[in-house]
ChimeraX commands (.cxc) that place a marker at each C-alpha (Angstrom):
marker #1 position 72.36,125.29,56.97 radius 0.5
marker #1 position 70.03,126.65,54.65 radius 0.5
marker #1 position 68.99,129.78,56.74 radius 0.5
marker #1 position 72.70,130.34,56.88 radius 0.5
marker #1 position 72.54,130.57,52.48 radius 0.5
marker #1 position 71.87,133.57,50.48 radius 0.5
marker #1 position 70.23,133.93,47.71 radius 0.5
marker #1 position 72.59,136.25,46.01 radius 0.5
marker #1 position 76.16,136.56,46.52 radius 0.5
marker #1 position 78.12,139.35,45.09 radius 0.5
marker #1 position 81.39,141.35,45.29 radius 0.5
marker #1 position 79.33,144.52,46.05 radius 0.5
marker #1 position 76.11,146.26,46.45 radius 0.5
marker #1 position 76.85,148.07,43.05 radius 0.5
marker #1 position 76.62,144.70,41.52 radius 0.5
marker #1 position 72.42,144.62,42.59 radius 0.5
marker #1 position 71.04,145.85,39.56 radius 0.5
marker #1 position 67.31,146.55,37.90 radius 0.5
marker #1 position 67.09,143.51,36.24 radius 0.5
marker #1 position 68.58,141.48,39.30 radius 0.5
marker #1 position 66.04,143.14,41.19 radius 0.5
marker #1 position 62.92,142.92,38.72 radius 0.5
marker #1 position 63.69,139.25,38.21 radius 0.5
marker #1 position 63.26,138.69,41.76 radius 0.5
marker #1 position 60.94,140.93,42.28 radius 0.5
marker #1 position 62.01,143.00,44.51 radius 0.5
marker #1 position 60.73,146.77,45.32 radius 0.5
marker #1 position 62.91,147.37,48.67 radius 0.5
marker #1 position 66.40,146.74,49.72 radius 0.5
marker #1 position 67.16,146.81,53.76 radius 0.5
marker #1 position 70.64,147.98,53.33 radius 0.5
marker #1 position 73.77,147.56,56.02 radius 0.5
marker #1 position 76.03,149.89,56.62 radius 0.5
marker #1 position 79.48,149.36,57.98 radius 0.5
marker #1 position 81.82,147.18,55.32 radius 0.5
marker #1 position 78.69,147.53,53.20 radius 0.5
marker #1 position 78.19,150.96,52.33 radius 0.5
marker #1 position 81.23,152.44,54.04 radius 0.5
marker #1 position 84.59,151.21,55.28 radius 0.5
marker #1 position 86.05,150.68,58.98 radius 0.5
marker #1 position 87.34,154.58,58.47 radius 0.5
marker #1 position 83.79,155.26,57.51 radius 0.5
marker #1 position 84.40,156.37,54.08 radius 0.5
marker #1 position 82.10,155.49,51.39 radius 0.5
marker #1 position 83.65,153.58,48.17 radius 0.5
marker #1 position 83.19,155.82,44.79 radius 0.5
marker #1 position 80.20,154.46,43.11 radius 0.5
marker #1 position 77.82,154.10,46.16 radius 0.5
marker #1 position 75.64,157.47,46.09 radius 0.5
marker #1 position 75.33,157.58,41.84 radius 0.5
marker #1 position 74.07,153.65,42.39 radius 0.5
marker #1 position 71.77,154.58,45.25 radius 0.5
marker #1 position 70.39,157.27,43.09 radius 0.5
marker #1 position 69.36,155.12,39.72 radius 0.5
marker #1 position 67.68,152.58,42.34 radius 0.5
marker #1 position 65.23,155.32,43.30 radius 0.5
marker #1 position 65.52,156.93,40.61 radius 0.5
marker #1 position 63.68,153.41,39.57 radius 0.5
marker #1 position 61.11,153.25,42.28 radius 0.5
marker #1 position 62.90,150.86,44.42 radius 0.5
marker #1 position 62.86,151.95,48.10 radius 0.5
marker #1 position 65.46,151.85,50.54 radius 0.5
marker #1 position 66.46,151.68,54.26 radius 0.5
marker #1 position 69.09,150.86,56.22 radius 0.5
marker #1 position 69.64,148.58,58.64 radius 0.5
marker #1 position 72.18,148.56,61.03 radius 0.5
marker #1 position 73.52,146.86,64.06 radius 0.5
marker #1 position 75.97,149.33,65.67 radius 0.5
marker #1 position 74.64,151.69,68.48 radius 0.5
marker #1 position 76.03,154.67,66.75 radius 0.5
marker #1 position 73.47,156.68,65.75 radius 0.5
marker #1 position 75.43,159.76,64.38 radius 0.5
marker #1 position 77.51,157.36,62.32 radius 0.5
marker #1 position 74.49,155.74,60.38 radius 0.5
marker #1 position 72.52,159.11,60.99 radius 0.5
marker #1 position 75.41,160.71,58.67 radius 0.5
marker #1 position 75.08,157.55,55.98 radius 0.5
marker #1 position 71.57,158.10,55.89 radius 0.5
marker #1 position 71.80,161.71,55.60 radius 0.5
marker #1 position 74.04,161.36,52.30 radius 0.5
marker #1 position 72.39,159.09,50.72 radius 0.5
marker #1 position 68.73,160.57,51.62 radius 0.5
marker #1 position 67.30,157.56,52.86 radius 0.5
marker #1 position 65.65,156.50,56.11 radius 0.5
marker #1 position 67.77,154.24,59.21 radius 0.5
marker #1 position 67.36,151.92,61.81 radius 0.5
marker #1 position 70.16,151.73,64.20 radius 0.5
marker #1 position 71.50,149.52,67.03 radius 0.5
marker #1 position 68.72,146.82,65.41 radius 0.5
marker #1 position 69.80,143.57,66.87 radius 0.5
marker #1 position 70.16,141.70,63.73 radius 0.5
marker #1 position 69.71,138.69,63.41 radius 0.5
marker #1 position 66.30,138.80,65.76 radius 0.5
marker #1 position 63.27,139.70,63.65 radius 0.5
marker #1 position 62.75,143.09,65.26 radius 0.5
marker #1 position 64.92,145.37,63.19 radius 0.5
marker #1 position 63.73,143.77,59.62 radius 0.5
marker #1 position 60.09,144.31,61.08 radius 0.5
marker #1 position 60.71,148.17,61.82 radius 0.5
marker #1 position 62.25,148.35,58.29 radius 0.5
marker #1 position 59.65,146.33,56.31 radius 0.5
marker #1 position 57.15,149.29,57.95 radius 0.5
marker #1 position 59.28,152.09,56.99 radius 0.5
marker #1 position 59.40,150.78,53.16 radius 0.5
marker #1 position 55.47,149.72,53.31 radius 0.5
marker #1 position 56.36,146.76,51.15 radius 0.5
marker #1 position 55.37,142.68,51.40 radius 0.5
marker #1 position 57.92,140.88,53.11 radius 0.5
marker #1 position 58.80,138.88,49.55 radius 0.5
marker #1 position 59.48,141.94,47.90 radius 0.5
marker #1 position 62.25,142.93,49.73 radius 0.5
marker #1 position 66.07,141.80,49.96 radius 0.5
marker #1 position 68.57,142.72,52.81 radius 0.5
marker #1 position 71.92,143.51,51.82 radius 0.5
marker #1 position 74.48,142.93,53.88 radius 0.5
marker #1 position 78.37,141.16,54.18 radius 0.5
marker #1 position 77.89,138.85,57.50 radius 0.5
marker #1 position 75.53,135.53,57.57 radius 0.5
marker #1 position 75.21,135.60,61.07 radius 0.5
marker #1 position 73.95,138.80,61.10 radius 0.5
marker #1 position 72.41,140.15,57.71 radius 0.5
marker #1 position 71.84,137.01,55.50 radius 0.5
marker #1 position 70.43,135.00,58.83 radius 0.5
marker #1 position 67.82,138.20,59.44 radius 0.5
marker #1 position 66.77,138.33,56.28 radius 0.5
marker #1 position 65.95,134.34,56.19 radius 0.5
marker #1 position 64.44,134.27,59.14 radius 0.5
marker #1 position 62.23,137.58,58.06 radius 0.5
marker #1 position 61.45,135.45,54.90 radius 0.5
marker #1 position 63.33,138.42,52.50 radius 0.5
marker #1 position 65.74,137.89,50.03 radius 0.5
marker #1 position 69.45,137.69,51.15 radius 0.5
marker #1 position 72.16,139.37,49.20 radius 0.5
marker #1 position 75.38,138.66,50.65 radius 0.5
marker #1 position 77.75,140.77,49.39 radius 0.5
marker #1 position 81.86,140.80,49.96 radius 0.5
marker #1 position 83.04,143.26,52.91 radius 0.5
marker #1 position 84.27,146.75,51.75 radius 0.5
marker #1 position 87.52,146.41,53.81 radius 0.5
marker #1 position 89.10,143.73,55.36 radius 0.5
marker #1 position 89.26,145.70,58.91 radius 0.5
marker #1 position 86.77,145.08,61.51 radius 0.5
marker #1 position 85.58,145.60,64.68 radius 0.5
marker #1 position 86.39,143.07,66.75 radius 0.5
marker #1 position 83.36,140.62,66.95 radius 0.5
marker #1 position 83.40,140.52,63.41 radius 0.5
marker #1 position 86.23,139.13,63.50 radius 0.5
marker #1 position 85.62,136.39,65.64 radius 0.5
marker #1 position 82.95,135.28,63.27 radius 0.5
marker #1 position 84.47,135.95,59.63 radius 0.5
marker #1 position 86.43,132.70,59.67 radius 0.5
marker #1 position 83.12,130.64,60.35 radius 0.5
marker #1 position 81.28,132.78,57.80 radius 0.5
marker #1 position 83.80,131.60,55.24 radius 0.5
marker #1 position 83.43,128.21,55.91 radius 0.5
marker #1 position 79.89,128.51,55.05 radius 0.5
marker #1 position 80.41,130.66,52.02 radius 0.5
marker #1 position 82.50,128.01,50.75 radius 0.5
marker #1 position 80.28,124.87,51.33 radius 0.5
marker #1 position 77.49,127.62,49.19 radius 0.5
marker #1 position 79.61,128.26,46.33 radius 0.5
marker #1 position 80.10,124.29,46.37 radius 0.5
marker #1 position 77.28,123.74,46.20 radius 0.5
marker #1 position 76.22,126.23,43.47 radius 0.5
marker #1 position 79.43,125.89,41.43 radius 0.5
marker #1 position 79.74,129.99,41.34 radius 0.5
marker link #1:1,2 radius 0.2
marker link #1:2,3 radius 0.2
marker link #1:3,4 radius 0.2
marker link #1:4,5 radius 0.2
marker link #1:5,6 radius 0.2
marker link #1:6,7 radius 0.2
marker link #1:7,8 radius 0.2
marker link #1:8,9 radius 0.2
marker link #1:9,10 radius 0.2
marker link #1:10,11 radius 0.2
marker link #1:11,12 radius 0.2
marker link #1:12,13 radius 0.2
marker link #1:13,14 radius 0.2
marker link #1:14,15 radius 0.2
marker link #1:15,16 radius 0.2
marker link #1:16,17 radius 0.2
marker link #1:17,18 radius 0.2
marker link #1:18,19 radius 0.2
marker link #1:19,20 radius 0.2
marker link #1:20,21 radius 0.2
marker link #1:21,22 radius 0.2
marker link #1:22,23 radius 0.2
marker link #1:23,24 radius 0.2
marker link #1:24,25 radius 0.2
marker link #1:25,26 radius 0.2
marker link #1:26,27 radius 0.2
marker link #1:27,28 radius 0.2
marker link #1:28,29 radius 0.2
marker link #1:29,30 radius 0.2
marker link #1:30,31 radius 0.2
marker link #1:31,32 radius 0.2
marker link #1:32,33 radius 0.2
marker link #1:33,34 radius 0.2
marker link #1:34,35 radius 0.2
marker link #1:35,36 radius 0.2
marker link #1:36,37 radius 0.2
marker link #1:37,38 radius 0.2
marker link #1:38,39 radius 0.2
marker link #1:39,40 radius 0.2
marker link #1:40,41 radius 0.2
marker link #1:41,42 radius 0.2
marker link #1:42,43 radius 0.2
marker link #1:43,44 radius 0.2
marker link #1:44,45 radius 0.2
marker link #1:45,46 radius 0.2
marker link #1:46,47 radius 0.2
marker link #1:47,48 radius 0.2
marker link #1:48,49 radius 0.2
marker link #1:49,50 radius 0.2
marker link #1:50,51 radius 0.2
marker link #1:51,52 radius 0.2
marker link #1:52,53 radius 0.2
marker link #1:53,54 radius 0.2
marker link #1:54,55 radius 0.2
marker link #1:55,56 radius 0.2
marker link #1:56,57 radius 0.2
marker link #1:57,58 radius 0.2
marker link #1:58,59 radius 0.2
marker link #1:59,60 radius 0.2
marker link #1:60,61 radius 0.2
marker link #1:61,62 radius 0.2
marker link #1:62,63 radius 0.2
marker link #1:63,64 radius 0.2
marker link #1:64,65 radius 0.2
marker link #1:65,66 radius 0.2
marker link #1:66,67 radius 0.2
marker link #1:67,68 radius 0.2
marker link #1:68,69 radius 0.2
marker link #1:69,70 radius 0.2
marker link #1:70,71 radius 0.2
marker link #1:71,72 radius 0.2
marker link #1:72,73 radius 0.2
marker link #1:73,74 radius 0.2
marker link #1:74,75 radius 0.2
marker link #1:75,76 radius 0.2
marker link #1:76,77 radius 0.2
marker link #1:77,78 radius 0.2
marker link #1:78,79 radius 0.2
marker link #1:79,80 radius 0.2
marker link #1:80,81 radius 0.2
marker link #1:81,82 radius 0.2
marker link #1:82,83 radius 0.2
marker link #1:83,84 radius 0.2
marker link #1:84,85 radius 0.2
marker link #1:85,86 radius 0.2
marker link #1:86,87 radius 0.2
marker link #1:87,88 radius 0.2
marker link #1:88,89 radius 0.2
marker link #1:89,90 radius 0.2
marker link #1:90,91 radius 0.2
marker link #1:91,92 radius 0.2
marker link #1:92,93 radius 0.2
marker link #1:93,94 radius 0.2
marker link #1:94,95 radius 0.2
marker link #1:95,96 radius 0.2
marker link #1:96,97 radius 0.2
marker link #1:97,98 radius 0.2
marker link #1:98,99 radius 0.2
marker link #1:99,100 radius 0.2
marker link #1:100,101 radius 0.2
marker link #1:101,102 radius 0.2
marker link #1:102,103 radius 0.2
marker link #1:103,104 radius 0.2
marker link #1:104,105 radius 0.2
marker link #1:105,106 radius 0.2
marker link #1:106,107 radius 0.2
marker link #1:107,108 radius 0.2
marker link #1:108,109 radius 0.2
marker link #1:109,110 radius 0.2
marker link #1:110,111 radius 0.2
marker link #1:111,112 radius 0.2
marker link #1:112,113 radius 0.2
marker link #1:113,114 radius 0.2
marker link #1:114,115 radius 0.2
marker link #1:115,116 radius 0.2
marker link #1:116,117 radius 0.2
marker link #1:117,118 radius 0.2
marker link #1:118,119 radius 0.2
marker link #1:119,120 radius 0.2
marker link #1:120,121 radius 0.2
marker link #1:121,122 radius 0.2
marker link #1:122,123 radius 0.2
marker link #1:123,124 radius 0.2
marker link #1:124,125 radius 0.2
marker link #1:125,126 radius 0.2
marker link #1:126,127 radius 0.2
marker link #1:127,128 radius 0.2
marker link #1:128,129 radius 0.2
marker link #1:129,130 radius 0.2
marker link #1:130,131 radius 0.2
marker link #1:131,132 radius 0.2
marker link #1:132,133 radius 0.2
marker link #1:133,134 radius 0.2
marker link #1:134,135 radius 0.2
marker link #1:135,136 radius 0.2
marker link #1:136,137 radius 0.2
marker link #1:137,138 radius 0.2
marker link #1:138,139 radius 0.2
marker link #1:139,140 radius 0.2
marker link #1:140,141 radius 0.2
marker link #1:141,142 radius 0.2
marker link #1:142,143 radius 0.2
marker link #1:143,144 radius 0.2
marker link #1:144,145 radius 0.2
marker link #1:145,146 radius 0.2
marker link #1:146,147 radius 0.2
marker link #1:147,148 radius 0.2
marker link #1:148,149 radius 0.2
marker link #1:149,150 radius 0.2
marker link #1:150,151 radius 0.2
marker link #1:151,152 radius 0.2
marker link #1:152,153 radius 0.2
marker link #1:153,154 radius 0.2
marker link #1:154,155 radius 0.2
marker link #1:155,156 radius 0.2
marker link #1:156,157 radius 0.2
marker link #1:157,158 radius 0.2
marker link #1:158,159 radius 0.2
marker link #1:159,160 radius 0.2
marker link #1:160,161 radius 0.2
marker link #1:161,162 radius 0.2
marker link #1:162,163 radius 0.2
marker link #1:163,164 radius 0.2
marker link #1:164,165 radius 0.2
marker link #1:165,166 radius 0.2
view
């Protein structure tokens, strides 16, 4: 159960701030895209690009990481938010987090993957040995396989918060 845990849970990536990060030490964030960064429409919530400049801004690096095998989609993410992508990575096999680690030229310890599914972000980023944020989806739409797995995810989310009384 534990690799199924975060370390962090939050209701958004704006939520990860400097002092979150500095008091885990943390340098990198391997970022997900879809009902992380933008919605099922593909719009990105207000907030998203001002909070992914004052991490760099910082010195923290960044990279996304994301499952779907549409490049243009995270290509355009990427693009407008000026940071480097992985797509169609396979998560939760070891692979993707591998490529990404290389790409931020950081130890594995001081990076966290961000990301709103445990079978998919939060079990990578265990199994990679980073530091899981889980954070709330964007939208409640989702693709169809997402589905299919939300209701176990919140099963586990709710043994976690039970067991650290958030």
């Amino acid at each position: 159960m534990k690799l199924l845990y975060p370390k962090l849970y939050l209701n958004s990536v704006k939520e990860i701030t400097i002092d979150i990060l500095k008091q885990n030490k943390i340098e990198g964030l391997i970022l997900d895209v879809d009902n992380t960064l933008i919605d099922y429409q593909k719009n990105m919530p207000e907030g998203i690009k001002s909070w992914v400049q004052t991490l760099k801004q910082k010195g923290i690096k960044l990279c996304i990481l994301s499952n779907t095998n549409d490049k243009i989609k995270v290509q355009k993410v990427a693009e407008e938010l000026k940071i480097p992508y992985i797509y169609f990575a396979k998560k939760p096999f070891k692979k993707g987090f591998k490529k990404a680690k290389e790409k931020l030229e950081l130890e594995t310890k001081k990076i966290a993957v961000v990301g709103d599914q445990i079978l998919t972000d939060v079990l990578g980023a265990n199994r990679s040995n980073m530091f899981s944020i889980l954070v709330k989806p964007i939208a409640q739409k989702d693709i169809w396989i997402t589905k299919l797995k939300r209701p176990i995810e919140q099963r586990i989310i709710r043994k976690y918060q039970k067991k650290n009384h958030n």
